[in-house]
C-alpha positions as CSV (number, residue, x, y, z in Angstrom):
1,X,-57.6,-44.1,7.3
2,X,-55.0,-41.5,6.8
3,X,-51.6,-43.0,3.9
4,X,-48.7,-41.3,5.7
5,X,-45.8,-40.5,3.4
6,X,-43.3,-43.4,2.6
7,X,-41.0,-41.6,1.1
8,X,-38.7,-38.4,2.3
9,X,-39.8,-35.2,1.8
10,X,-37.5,-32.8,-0.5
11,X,-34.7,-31.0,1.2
12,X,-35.0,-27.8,3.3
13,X,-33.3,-24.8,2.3
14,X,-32.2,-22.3,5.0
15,X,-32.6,-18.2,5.1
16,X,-29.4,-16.6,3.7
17,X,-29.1,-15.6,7.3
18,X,-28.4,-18.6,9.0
19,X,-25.7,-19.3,6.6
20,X,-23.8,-15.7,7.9
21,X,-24.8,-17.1,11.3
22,X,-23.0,-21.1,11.2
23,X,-20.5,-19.2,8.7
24,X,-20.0,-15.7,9.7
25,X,-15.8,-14.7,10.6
26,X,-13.3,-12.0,10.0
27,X,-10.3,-13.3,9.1
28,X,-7.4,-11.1,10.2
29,X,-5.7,-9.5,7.7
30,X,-1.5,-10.2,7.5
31,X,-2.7,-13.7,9.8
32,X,-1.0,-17.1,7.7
33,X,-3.7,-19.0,9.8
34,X,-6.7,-17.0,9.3
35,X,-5.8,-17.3,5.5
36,X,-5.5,-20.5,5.5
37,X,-8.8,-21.3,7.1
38,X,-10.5,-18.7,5.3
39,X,-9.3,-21.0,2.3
40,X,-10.3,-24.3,3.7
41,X,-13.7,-22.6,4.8
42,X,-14.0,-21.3,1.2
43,X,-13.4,-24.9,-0.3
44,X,-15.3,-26.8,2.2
45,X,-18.7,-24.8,1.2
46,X,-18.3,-25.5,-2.6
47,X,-18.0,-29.0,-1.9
48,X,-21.3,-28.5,1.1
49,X,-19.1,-29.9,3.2
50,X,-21.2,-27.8,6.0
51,X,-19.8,-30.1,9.1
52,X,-15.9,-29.1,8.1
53,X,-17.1,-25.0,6.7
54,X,-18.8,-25.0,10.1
55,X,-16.2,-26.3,12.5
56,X,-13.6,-23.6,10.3
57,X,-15.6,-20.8,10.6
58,X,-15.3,-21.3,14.4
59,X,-11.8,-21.5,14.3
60,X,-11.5,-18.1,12.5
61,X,-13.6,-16.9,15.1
62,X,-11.5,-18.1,17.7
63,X,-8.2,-17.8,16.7
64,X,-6.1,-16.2,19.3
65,X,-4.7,-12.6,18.1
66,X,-2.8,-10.0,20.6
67,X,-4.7,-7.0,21.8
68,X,-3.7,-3.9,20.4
69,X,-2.0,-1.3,22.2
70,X,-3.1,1.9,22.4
71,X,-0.1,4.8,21.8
């Protein structure tokens, strides 16, 4: 008869590169709202808030900015 585990096993911790992956933005530099998230991101991954860092990252990502024109 096999005694299956009871209890949780410990936590798993993730490459380094999955965390530039969920994380990974370029805030645009001069951008009020790209600061501002960039902030928010930075504060919600001290606090491993990784649902909120997550959902800000993609808003950095996505965050509309107009195309530059070429001269």
């Amino acid at each position: 008869m096999t005694n299956p585990r009871s209890y949780p096993q410990p936590a798993v911790e993730l490459a380094a590169f999955v965390d530039d992956y969920l994380y990974g933005c370029s805030p645009v530099a001069g951008c009020g709202v790209c600061t501002a998230l960039s902030a928010e991101l930075s504060e919600a991954r001290k606090a491993n808030d990784h649902g909120t860092a997550y959902d800000t990252a993609a808003e950095i990502r996505n965050h509309p900015h107009p195309a530059k024109t070429k001269p």
